[in-house]
C-alpha positions in Angstrom: 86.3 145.6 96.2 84.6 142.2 95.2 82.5 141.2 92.7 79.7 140.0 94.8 80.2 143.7 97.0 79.3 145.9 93.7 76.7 143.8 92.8 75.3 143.8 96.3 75.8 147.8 96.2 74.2 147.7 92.5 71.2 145.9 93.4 70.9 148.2 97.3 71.1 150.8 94.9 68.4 149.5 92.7 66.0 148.5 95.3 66.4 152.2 97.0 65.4 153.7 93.7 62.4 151.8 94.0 61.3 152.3 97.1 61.9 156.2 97.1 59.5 156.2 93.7 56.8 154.0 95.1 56.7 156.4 98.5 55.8 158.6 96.4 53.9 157.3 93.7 51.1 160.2 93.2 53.2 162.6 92.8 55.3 161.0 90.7 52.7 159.5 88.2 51.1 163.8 88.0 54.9 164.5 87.3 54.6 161.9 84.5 51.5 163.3 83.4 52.2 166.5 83.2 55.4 165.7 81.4 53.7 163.8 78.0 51.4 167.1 78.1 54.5 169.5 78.0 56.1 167.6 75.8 53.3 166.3 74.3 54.5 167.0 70.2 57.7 164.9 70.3 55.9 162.3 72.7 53.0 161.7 70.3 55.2 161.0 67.5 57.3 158.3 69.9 54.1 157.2 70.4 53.0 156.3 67.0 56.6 154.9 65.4 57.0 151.3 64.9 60.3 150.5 66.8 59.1 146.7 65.7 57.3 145.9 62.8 53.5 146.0 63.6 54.2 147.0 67.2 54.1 150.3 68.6 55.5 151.9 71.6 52.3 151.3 74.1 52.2 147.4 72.7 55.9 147.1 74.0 55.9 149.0 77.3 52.6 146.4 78.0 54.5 143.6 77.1 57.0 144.5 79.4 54.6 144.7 81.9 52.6 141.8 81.7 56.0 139.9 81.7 57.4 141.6 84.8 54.3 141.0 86.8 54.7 137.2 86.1 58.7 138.0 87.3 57.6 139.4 90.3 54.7 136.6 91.4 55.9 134.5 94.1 54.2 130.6 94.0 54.0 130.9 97.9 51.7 134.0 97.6 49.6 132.3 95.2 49.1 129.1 97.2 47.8 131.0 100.0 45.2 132.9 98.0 44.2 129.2 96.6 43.8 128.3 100.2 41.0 130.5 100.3 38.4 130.5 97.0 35.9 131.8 98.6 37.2 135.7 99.0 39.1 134.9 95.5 35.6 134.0 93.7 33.9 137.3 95.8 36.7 139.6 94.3 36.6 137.6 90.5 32.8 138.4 90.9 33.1 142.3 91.0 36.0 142.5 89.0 34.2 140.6 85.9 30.7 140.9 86.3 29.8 143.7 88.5 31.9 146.3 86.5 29.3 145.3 83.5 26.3 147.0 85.5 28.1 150.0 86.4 29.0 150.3 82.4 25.7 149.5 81.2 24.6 152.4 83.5 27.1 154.6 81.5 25.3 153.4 78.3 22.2 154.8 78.9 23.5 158.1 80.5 25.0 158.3 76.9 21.7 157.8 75.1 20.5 161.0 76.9 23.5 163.1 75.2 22.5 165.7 72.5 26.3 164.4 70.3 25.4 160.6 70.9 27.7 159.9 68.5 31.0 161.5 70.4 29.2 160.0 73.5 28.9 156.7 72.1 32.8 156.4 71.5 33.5 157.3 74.7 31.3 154.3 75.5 33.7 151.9 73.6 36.7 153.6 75.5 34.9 152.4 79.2 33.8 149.6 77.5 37.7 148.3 76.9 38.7 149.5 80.1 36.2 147.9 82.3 36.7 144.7 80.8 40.0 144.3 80.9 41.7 142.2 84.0 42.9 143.8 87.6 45.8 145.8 86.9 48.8 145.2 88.4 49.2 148.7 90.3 46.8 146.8 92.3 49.4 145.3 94.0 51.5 147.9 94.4 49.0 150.4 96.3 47.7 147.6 98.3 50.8 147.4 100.0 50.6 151.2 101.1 47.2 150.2 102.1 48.4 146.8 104.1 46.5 144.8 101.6 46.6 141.2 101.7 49.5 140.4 99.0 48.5 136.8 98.5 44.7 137.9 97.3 45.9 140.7 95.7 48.4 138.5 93.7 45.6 136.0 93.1 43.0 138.6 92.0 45.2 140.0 89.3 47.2 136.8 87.8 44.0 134.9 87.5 42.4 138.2 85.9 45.0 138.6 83.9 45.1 134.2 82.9 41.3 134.8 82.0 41.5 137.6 79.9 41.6 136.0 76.0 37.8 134.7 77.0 36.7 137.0 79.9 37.6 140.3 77.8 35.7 139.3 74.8 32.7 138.0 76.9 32.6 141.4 78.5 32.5 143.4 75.4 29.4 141.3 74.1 27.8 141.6 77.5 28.3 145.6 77.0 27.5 146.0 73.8 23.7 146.1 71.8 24.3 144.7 68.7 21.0 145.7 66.8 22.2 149.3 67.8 24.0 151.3 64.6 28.1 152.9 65.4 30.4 152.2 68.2 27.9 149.2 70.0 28.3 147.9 66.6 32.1 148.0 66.7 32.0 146.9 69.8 30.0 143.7 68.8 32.3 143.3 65.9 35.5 143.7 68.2 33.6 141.1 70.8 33.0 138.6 68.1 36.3 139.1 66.7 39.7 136.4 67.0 41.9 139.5 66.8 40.5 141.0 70.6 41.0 136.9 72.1 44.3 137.0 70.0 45.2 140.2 71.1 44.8 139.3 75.2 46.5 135.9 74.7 49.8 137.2 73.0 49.7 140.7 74.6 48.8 139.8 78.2 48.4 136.4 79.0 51.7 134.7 77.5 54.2 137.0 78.7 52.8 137.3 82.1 53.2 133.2 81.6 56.6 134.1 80.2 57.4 135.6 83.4 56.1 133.0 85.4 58.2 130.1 84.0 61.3 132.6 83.9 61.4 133.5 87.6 61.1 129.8 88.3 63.9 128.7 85.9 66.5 131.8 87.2 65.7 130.3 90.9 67.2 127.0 89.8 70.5 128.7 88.7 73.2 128.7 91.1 70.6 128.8 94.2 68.5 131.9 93.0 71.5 134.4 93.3 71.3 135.7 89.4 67.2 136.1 90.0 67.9 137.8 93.5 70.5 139.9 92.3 68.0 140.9 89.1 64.6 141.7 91.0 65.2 144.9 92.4 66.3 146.4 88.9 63.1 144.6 87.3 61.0 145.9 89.8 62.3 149.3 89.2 61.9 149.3 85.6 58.5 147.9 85.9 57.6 150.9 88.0 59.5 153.0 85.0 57.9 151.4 82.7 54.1 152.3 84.2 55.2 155.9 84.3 56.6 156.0 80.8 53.2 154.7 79.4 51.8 157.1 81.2 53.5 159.7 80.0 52.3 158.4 76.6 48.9 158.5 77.3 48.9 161.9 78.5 50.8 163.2 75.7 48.0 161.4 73.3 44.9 162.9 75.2 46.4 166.3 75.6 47.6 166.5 71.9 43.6 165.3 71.1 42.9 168.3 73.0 44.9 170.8 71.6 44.4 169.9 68.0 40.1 169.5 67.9 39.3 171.3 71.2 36.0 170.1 72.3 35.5 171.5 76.2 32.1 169.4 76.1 33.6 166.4 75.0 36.4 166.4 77.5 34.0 167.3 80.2 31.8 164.4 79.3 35.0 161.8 79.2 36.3 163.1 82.4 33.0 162.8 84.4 32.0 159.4 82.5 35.8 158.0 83.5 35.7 158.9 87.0 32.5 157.7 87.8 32.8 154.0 86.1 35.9 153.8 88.1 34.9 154.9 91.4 31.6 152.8 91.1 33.7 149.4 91.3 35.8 151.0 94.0 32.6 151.1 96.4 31.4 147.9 94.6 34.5 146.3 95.9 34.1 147.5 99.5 30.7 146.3 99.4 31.9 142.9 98.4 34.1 142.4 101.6 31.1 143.0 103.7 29.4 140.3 101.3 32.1 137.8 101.8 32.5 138.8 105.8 31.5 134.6 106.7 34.8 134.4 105.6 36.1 136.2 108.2 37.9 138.9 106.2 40.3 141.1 108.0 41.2 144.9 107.1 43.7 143.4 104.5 41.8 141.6 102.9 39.4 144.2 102.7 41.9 146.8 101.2 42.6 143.5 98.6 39.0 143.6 97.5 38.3 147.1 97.0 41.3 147.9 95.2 41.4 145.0 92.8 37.7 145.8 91.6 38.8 148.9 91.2 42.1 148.9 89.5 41.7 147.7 85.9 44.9 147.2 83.4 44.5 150.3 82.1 47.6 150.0 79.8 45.7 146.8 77.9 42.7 148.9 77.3 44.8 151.9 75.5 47.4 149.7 73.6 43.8 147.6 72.3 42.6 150.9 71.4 45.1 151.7 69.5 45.4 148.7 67.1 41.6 148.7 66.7 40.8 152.3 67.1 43.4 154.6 66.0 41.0 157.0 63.7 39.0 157.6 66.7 40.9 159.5 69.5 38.2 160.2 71.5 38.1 156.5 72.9 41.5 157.2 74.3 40.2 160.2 76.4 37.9 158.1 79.1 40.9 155.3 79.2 43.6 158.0 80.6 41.0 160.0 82.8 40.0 156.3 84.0 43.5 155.6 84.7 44.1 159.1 86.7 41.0 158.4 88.7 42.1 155.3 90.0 45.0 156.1 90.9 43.7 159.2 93.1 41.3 156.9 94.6 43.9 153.9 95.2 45.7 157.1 97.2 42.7 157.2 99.1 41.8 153.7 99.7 44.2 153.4 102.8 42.9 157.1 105.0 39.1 155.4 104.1 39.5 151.9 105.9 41.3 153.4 108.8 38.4 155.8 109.2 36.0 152.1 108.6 
């Protein structure tokens, strides 16, 4: 057998991997759930080590990300969502600014709560997670959905490109700083180099990384090395999601189990779901907004699911670093996360009913 046949059966293999997980990407991502909760003990403690100085295991898995996604981008995609600013300024305009009204909304629902000190911290949890950029999952469920690749692609690198000063303006648009606790934090985290810093080294330059990467492997010996490679990237960027994931879940569920607080849990479930499902409806309503554009049904699938998919993985590894004595911001992050991803499920059954 050649060389070139077992790496051709290498990468077939690879690429069928792939596809069976991402048929079924629900149920696999509950299966990954549910897993960090089982095993949520030994998880937790893989969660906290320091593999590399300063830099935990969620920190790595979202480098990894951020640099496959830049891997993965394809220049031609992103020309053709340049070719047409005006649904790629509609879908920047939910995805940073609209999210902020929806949050603010949250704000004051927490001011009504007897603990407004566990319901303010939840508040800095959506806070981080609504601000962050389009995640890339985005991507990946808009293809179930017959999304428009080339707007989804340009909704979530230039997201993802503005982060180090769109995150930071988001926080200080969320926060009230003459208010004592968490919107204090939060104006202090919003003010802060570190949360600019953080977006710029943890999301922004690998995703660059991976940029100029794919580009220089497509020069060697006529792209075969990079052609040969992307399935198995793509595969362990799907991996990778799940593992972090699992993470999460093994975080929240320990939080749980050690200090149950029903209430509390209640409150962060109901709070994450309905700050994520705002921007999904926000998003649909922004295709209708943008319709002198002539919008089709996949670029309407593009909208709505890139407002309402946020990098989830940026919010909880920011967390982390800048809130690790407080669990209970991680709670709305992970039910924020699971939300989305039931309602990204949905997306496609809703705009063939539309």
């Amino acid at each position: 057998m050649s060389v070139q046949t077992v790496t051709f059966s290498y990468g077939w293999r690879g690429q069928a991997t792939d596809r069976a997980l991402r048929a079924r990407l629900l149920p696999v991502t509950l299966l990954a759930c549910a897993a960090g909760c089982l095993l949520h003990a030994p998880v937790a403690v893989l969660r906290h080590c320091h593999p590399v100085p300063g830099c935990t295991p969620p920190m790595l898995i979202l480098l990894t990300a951020m640099f496959i996604g830049g891997f993965e981008t394809q220049a031609a995609d992103l020309a053709r969502a340049l070719l047409r600013p005006g649904l790629l300024l509609a879908g920047l305009g939910v995805a940073l600014v609209l999210r902020m009204v929806v949050l603010l909304g949250a704000e004051r629902a927490a001011d009504c709560w007897p603990e407004q000190h566990q319901a303010l911290w939840l508040v800095v949890g959506l806070s981080l997670t609504a601000t962050m950029p389009v995640a890339g999952a985005a991507q990946t469920w808009g293809a179930k959905a017959q999304a428009d690749a080339s707007l989804s692609l340009g909704l979530v690198l230039a997201t993802t490109l503005l982060s180090p000063l769109t995150v930071p303006l988001g926080l200080a648009l969320a926060e009230e700083p003459e208010a004592p606790g968490p919107r204090a934090v939060l104006d202090g985290l919003a003010r802060a180099d570190g949360t600019c810093r953080f977006m710029l080294l943890w999301v922004a330059a690998p995703c660059l990384a991976g940029l100029a990467t794919r580009r220089l492997t497509g020069r060697l010996r006529g792209g075969r090395p990079r052609a040969r490679a992307l399935p198995w990237v793509r595969l362990l960027g799907l991996l990778n999601a799940l593992g972090l994931t699992c993470l999460n879940a093994a975080g929240v569920f320990g939080e749980i189990a050690l200090r149950p607080r029903p209430v509390l849990v209640a409150l962060a479930l109901v709070s994450g779901v309905a700050v994520c499902a705002a921007p999904f409806a926000v998003g649909w309503c922004a295709w209708f907004a943008a319709r002198r554009a002539h919008p089709g049904p996949g670029e309407a699938a593009a909208l709505t699911l890139a407002t309402g998919m946020n990098n989830t993985s940026a919010a909880a590894a920011l967390a982390g670093t800048q809130f690790s004595g407080h669990p209970a911001v991680l709670l709305p992050i992970f039910f924020y996360g699971m939300a989305q991803q039931l309602l990204a499920a949905a997306v496609p059954a809703v705009l063939r009913r539309r």
